[in-house]
N, C-alpha and C positions, 0 to 999 in steps of 0.2 A: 506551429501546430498544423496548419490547413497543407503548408508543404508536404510534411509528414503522413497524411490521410491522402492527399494526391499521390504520394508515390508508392503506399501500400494498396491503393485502387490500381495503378496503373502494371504494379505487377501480378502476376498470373502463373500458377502449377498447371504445367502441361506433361500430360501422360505420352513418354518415347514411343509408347506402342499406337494406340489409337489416335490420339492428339483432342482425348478429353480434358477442358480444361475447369480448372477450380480455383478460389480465393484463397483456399489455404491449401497446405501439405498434407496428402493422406497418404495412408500405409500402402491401403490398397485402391486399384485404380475402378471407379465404378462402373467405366465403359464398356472397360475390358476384361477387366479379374486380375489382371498385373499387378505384381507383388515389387515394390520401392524401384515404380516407372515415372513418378511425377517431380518433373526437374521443374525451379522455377525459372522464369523467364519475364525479361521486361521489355512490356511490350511498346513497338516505337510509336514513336508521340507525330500525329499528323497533325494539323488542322481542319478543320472543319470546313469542308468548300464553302461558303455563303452561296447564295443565288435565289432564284425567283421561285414565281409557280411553273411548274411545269407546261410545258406546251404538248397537245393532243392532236396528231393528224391523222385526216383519212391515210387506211390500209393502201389504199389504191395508190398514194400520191407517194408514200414512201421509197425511198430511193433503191433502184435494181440494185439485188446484191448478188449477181451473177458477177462474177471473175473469171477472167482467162488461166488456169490453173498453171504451176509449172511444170513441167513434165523433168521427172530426174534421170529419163533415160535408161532407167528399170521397168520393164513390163509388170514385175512381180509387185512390185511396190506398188507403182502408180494402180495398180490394181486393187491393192488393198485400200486404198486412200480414197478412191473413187474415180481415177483419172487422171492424177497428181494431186502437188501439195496448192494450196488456197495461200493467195498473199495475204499474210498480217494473221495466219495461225498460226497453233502452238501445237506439237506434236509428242506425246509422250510416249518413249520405246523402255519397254521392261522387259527385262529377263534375267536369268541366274548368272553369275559369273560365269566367265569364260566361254558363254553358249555363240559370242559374236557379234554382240552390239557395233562397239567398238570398229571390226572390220565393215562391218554392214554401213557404217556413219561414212566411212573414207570411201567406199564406192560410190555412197551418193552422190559426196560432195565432188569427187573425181569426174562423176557423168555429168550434173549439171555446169560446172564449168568447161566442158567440153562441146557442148553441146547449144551452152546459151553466151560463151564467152561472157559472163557476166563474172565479177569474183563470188568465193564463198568464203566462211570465215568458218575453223574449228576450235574451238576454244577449250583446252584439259585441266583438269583442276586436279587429277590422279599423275599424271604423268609426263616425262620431260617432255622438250621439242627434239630430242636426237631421237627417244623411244619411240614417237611417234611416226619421224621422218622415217625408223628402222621395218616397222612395219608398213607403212606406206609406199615404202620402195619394192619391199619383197610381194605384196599385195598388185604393184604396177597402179599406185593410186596418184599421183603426184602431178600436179598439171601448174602451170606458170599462173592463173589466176587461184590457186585455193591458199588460202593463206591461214599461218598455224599462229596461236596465242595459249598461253599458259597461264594460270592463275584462277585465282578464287574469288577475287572480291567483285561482285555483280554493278555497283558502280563504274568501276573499269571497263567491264564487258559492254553496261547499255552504250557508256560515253563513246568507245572504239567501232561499234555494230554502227551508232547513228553517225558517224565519220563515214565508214566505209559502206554504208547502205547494202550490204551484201545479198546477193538473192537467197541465199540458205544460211541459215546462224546455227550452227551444233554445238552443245553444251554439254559436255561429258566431264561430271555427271550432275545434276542438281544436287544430290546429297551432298556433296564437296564445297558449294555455292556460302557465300554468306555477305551479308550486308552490315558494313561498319557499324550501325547505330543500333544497333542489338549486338549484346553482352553475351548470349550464349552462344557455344563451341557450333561450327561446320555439322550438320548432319541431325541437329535437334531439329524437334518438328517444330519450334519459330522460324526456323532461321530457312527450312526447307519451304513451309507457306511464305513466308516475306520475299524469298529468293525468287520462286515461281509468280509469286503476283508481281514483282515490279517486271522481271522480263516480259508478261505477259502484256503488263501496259503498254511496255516498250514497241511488243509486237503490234502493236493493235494499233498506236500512235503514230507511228513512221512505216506502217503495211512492212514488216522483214517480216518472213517465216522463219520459226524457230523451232529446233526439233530440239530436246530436251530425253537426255540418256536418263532413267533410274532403277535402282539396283531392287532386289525383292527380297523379301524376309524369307525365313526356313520352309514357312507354309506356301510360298509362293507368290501372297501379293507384292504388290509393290510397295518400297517403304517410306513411309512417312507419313504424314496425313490422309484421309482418305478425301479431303476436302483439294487436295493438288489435283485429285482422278477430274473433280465435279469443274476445276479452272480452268483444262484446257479443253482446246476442240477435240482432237483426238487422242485415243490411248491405243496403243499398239502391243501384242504381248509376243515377243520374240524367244520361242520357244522348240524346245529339243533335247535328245538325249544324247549328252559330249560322245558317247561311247558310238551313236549312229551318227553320218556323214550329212543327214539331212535335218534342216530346219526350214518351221512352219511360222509363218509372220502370220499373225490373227487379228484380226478388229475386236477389241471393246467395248468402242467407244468412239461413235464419227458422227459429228455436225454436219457432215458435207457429203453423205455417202452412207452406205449398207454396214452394217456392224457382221456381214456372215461370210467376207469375203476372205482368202488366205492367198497366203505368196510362199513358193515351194522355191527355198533354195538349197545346194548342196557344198557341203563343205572341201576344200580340195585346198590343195598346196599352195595356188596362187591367189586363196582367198573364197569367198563367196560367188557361187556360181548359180546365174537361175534355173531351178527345172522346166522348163516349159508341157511337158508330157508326163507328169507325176504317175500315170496309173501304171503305162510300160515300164516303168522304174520300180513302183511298188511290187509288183507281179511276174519281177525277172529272176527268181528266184523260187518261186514256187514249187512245191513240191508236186508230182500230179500223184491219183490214186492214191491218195494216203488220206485216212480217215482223220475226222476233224477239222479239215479244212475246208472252205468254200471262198469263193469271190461273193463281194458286195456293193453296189456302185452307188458310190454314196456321191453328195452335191452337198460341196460349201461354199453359199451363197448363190453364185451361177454357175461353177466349174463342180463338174462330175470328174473325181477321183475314185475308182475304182482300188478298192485293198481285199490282201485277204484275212480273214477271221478263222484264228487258230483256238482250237481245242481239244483239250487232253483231259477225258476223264480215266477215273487210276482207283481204281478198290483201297479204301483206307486202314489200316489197324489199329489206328488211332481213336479214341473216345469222341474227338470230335473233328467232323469235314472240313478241307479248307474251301474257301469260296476265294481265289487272288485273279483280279482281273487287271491287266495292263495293255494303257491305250481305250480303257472302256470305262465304266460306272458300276464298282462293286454292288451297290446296289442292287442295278438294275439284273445283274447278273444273277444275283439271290432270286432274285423275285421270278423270272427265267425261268431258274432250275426248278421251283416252286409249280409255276403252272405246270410246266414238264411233266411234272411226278402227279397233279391233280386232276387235268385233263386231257393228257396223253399216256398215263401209265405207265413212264417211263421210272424205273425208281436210281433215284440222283442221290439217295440220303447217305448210301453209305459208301459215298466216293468221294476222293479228293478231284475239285473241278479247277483247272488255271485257264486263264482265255487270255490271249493275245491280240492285238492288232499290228500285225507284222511292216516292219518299216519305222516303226517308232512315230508312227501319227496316230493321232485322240481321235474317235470318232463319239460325237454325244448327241445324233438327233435318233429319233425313235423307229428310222428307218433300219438300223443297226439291230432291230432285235432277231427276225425273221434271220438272216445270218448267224446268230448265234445259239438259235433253236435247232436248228441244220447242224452246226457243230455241233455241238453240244452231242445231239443224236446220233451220227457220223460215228465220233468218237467212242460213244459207250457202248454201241453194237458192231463195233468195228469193222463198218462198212464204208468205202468212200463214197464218195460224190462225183456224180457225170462232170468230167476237168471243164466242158463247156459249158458247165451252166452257170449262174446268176441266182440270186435270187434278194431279197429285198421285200419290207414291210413293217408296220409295226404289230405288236400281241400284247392286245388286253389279257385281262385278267382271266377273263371269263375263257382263256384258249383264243378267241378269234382273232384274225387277223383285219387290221385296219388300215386304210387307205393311206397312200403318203403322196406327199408333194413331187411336182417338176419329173415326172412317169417318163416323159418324153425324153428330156435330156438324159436320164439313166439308161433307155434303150439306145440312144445314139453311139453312148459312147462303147459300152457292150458290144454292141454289132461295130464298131470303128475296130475294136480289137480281138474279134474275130468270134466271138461268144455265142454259138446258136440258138443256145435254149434261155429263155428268161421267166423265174418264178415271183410272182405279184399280190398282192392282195387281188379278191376275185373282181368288187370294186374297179379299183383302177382298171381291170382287164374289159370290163364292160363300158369303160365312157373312153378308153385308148384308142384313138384310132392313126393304124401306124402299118407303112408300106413297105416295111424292111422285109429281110429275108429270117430276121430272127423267131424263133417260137414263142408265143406268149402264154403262158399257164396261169391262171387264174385260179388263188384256193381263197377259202372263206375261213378255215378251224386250221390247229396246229395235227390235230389228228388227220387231216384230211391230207395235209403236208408229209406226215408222216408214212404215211399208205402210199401215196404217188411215189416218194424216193426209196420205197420198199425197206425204209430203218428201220 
């Protein structure tokens, strides 16, 4: 009987979506609102480490955890990470299918044993060793220390990584990962937590850095637990639209480094290729004198990429406006047209509004509004914008414009690409002090902005 009671405690309903778990079976999931998502699962049986009381030392005395980082021979990368990868981390890369994980994994592994003659090890749990030598080859990824292994069961994996101590361990993909001693299928959320914590120890125990592929749900996140996010040191979201050539590596999530940093690469024939000058890329296409357009020099984390911000407002016959923004924050966009129409006079209501960020890159800090108020206005009195100028800021509610971050770096890079006129919060314009050749305009109101570009 006490068997019996021990082994209905030790199993557990876990919800596929969120990985809320319960004692019993329910319909529906309480975490989430998922409707027949709670699989049960038995959970593996540890022991209980014994051991003393804790030991307490001075902060001081505790040991440097400065590391020599590995550099992979990617500028775009080691950028985002903070300089390279950290020995004995764990690195999570997420994105949609076919966005390019996969190729992005074989270039690493390609530059660091190039580079550090050390071996690396990739290990696919999706696909053969000829599929992978097939693209490896056509990529130019192939180097006499990387070495390939296929399979799923994460025993295997630790047992072979701490054979061959490799400097880089790729695991493509966790979701595919599973551990003998749990009963449930590849890809439930036990077998995706259990898979991730024992590699993790592994990393942590014998110092190998392990990058760790996974795949994301409809909405975008990444799938499985949200407790895998909280395991590793970093999360990385590798992101794009298949239809445009470029993708944007982003921070989520960094123990070791800034979460605001991005790696611009472009997609091509032979593979992943880095951008090192994203703004002259973003803006080689540009339309000039055409209303609704302006440039905006925006900064993620410490690199100033300049994009431009498209808009098209369109008299509606429809009962009601569309508001579709892409590359931006609907939202924020609503709220926009809103001030527009309340303290600028502008009337937005009976127009369809689309806004772009041309290029296929997201821009989400608050310096992106002031650009979009410009469009926006541009377009509905269909007047363009001086091709030179710039502009940037954010807009409260109340109309005015407010002060943004890193002023400096945004006019550097403007005047680098030939841009004479620069428009500012008035703010920023009064504490700037800046010896270029470019013009600095300083507004305080959206109406004020309004008046100077004669919209």
């Amino acid at each position: 009987m006490k068997s019996e009671n021990k082994k209905k405690t030790a199993n557990r309903y876990s919800c596929q979506q969120c990985g809320y778990q319960s004692l019993k079976w329910l319909g529906r999931c309480p975490g989430c609102g998922s409707w027949e998502s709670l699989v049960e699962e038995i959970a593996p049986s540890r022991l209980a480490s014994g051991g003393g009381l804790l030991q307490a030392i001075p902060l001081a005395d505790a040991p440097d955890g400065e590391q020599e980082r590995i550099s992979t021979g990617m500028a775009e990368f080691d950028r985002v990470l903070g300089g390279g990868i950290v020995p004995g981390s764990v690195i999570l890369i997420g994105g949609e299918p076919g966005i390019g994980k996969s190729t992005l994994i074989l270039h690493i592994l390609a530059s660091i044993a190039t580079s550090s003659d050390r071996k690396v090890l990739y290990v696919s749990g999706e696909e053969s060793a000829s599929q992978i030598k097939m693209r490896a080859k056509r990529l130019a990824a192939i180097h006499k220390d990387e070495y390939l292994a296929t399979g799923t069961e994460v025993e295997g994996i630790m047992a072979l990584a701490e054979e061959m101590h490799p400097a880089l361990l790729a695991v493509d993909s966790i979701q595919t990962m599973a551990c003998s001693d749990i009963t449930s299928v590849p890809g439930s959320i036990g077998q995706v937590r259990e898979s991730a914590y024992r590699l993790l120890g592994m990393a942590k125990q014998k110092n190998i850095p392990v990058v760790l592929i996974g795949h994301v749900t409809k909405d975008g996140a990444i799938a499985g637990p949200k407790v895998l996010e909280h395991m590793v040191d970093t999360v990385l979201s590798f992101e794009g639209d298949r239809s445009h050539a470029y993708r944007l590596l982003r921070t989520v999530k960094n123990r070791f480094g800034s979460t605001n940093e991005i790696g611009v690469f472009e997609m091509k024939e032979e593979g992943l290729v880095q951008v090192g000058n994203p703004s002259e890329i973003f803006l080689a296409e540009r339309p000039l004198d055409a209303p609704g357009s302006v440039v905006l020099p925006s900064v993620e984390g410490t690199r100033p990429i300049l994009v431009e911000v498209q808009a098209l407002v369109s008299p509606t016959n429809l009962g009601t406006a569309r508001r579709t923004a892409i590359g931006a924050d609907p939202q924020r966009l609503a709220l926009l047209c809103a001030v527009l129409e309340k303290k600028a006079g502008l009337i937005m209501y009976g127009h369809d509004i689309f806004l772009n960020i041309a290029g296929g890159i997201r821009i989400d800090e608050p310096a992106l509004d002031l650009g979009v108020i410009c469009a926006l206005a541009s377009s509905l009195r269909e007047k363009p914008l001086p091709p030179a100028t710039v502009v940037c800021g954010e807009v409260g509610l109340a109309g005015e414009i407010r002060a943004v971050g890193q002023i400096e770096i945004r006019l550097r890079e403007a005047e680098r690409l030939g841009f004479t006129r620069f428009i500012m919060p008035k703010s920023n314009r009064e504490r700037c002090i800046w010896n270029g050749a470019i013009e600095m305009a300083g507004v305080s109101h959206i109406a004020e902005l309004i008046e100077m570009l004669s919209l």
